[in-house]
N, C-alpha and C positions, 0 to 999 in steps of 0.2 A: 281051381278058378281063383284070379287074383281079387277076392273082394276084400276091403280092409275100412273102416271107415271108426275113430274114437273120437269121445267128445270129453274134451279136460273143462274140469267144474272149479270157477273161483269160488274162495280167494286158495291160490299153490298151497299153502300151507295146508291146506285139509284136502288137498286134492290126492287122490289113491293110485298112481298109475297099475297098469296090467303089463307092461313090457319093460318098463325100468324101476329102480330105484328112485325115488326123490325127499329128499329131508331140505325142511328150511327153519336155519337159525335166524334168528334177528333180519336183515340185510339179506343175507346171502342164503340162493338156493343150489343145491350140490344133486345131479342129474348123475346117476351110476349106472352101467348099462352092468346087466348081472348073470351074463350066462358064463362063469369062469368056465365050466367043465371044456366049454368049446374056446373058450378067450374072447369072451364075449363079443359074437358075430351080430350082428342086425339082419332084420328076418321085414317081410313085408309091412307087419303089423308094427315092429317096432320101427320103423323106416316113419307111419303113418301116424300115429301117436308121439313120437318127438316131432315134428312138424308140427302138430298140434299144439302139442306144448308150450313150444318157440311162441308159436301163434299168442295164446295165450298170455304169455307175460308181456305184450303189452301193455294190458290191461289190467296187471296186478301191480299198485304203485307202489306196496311194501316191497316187494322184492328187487334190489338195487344191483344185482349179481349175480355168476349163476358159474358156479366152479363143472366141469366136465370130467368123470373118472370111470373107471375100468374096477370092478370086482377082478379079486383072486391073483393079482399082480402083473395083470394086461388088459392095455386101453380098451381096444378091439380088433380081432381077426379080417373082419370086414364084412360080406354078403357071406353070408351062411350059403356054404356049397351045396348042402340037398334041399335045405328049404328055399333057398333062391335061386341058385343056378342052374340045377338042376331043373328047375320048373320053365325058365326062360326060356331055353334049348325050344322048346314044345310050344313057345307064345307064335302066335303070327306079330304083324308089325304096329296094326293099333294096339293092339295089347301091349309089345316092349314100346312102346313109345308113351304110352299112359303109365308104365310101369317108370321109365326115366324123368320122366317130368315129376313122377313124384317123389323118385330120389333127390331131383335137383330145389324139390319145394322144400327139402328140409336144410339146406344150405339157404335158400333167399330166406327162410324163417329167424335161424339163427343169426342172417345179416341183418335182417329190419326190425329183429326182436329191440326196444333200447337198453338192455342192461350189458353192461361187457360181459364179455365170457370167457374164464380162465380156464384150459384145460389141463390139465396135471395125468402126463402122457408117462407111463409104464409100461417097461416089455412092449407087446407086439402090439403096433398099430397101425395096421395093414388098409389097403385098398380102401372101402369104402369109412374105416377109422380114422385114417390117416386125411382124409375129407373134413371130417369132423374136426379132428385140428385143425386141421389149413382152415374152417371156417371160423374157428374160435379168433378172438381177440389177442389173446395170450396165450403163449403156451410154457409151461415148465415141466421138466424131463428129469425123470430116473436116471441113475449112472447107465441102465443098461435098457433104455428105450431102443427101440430101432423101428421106425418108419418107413413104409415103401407104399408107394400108389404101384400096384399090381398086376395092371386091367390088362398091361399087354402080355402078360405072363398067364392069359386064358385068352388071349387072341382080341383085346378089344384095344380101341384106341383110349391114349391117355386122357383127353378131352371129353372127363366124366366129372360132372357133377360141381364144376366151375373152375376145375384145376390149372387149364392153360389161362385163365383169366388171373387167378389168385393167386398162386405161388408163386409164378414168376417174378409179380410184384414182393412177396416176402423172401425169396433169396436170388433173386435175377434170371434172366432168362437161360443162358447157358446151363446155369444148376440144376434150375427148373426142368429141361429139354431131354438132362441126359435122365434125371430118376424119371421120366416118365418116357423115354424111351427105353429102359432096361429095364426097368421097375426093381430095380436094386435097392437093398434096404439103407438108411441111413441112419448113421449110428448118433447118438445124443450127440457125441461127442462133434462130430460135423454138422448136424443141427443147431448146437449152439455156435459156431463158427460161423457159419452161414446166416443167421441168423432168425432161422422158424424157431428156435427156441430163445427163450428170452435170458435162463439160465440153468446147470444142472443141478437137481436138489438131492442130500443122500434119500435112500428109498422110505426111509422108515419117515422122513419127514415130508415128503413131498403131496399129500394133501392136504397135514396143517400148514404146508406154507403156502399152496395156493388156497386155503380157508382166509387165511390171514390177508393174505393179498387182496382178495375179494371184497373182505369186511374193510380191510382200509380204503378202497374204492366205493365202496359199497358206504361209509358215513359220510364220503364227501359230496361234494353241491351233486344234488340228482340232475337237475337242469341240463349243467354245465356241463356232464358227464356223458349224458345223452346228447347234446349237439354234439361235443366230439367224436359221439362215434358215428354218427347219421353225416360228419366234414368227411373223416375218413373216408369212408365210402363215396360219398360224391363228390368229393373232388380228384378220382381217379378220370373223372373225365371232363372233368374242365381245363382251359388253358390255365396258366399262373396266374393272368391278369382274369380269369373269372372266378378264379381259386379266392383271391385276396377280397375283390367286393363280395365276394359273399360269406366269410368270415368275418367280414366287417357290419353285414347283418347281423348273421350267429350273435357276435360279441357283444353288439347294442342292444340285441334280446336278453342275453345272459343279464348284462346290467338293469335289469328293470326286475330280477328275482329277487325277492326278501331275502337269499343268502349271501347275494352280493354285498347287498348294504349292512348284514350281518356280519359277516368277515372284516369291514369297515370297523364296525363299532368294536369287533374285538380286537384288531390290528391295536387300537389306539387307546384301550384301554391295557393295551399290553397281555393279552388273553389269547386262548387258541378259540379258532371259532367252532360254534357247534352246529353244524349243519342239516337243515330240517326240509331241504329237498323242497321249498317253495320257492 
């Protein structure tokens, strides 16, 4: 029986997860999903407890960041085929429909969450992993990443968990069309071509450079940081002309932060500014 319910306790930093990994430096917190033996698949509980999380850093205003990774040298496998799919088979339809709504609540989590989110994608990041990217902000890739949304290679449609919504927008719709009609893997190397990947890092570097990436995002204006990514997202559906007047709010809000006029005072004193996220 699918029961799943956690409750993440502020402030992140001393919070304990039961289904991931989580460590927070300074700025940035680094979310590890850690089942290598299987390549670290998502399991109900862990589906229900990242949602919570996401939930969560709202509300924690030290954390400015939040790096995404894979124990044992892969992102993720995706639903755990006995602990998930196998139990699906046997749901009736309010059960898989209360079971999809709450796969798709951990992507709206990670979209409404305000900190960007770097995912530093290794080896295999399949199906419901390969989600997880696609809902990250960023993503940077091992020489030997490979990506595929899966769903129709167990008979589902591609149309999980926000994909014909999001991808397309990050490498267009044709590209989009064909990996989630074939569910065909794609390799870093077309990833960063296409552009879901931002760039390829060697292996051995590729969590300190998305640590670093994070922490350099992660000291700049919090404010500032956070309306860009709340533009991003909503102005996938505005016109141009409603895109512009309201960026033109955004930015008059922006200028009313102590970091604004901070950046000012050090532009002119010939300083870099230090940004304290008020």
């Amino acid at each position: 029986m699918m029961q799943v319910a956690n409750s993440v306790t502020l402030p992140l930093a001393t919070y304990q997860p039961r289904h991931f990994l989580l460590t927070v430096d300074g700025p940035v917190a680094t979310v590890t999903l850690n089942r290598p033996e299987k390549k670290n698949p998502l399991t109900f509980e862990s589906y229900r407890e990242l949602a919570d999380f996401f939930h969560a850093c709202a509300k924690d205003e030290d954390v400015k960041t939040i790096v995404m990774a894979g124990a044992g040298g892969n992102f993720s496998s995706g639903g755990d085929v006995f602990e998930i799919i196998g139990p699906l088979v046997e749901m009736d339809t309010k059960r898989l429909t209360a079971f999809t709504r709450m796969t798709g609540e951990l992507v709206k989590a990670m979209r409404a969450a305000p900190q960007p989110i770097i995912a530093a994608v290794e080896g295999i990041c399949a199906g419901a992993g390969a989600i997880v990217a696609m809902a990250s902000d960023i993503r940077l890739a091992a020489p030997g990443a490979k990506v595929a949304f899966l769903f129709n290679k167990v008979g589902l449609a591609g149309c999980d968990m926000g994909a014909c919504a999001i991808l397309p927008r990050i490498i267009g719709q044709g590209r989009a069309s064909e990996l989630l009609y074939t569910g065909r893997f794609m390799s870093a190397e077309e990833g960063e071509r296409w552009g879901f990947f931002s760039r390829i890092v060697d292996t051995g570097e590729l969590l300190g450079e998305s640590y670093n990436l994070a922490r350099m995002i992660g000291t700049g204006p919090t404010y500032a940081n956070t309306m860009t990514k709340r533009m991003l997202a909503m102005e996938w559906a505005m016109s141009v002309e409603e895109a512009i007047e309201a960026e033109a709010v955004a930015q008059a809000l922006c200028m009313t932060t102590e970091d604004f006029a901070r950046a000012y005072r050090a532009f002119a004193a010939k300083e870099k500014p230090v940004f304290k996220g008020d």
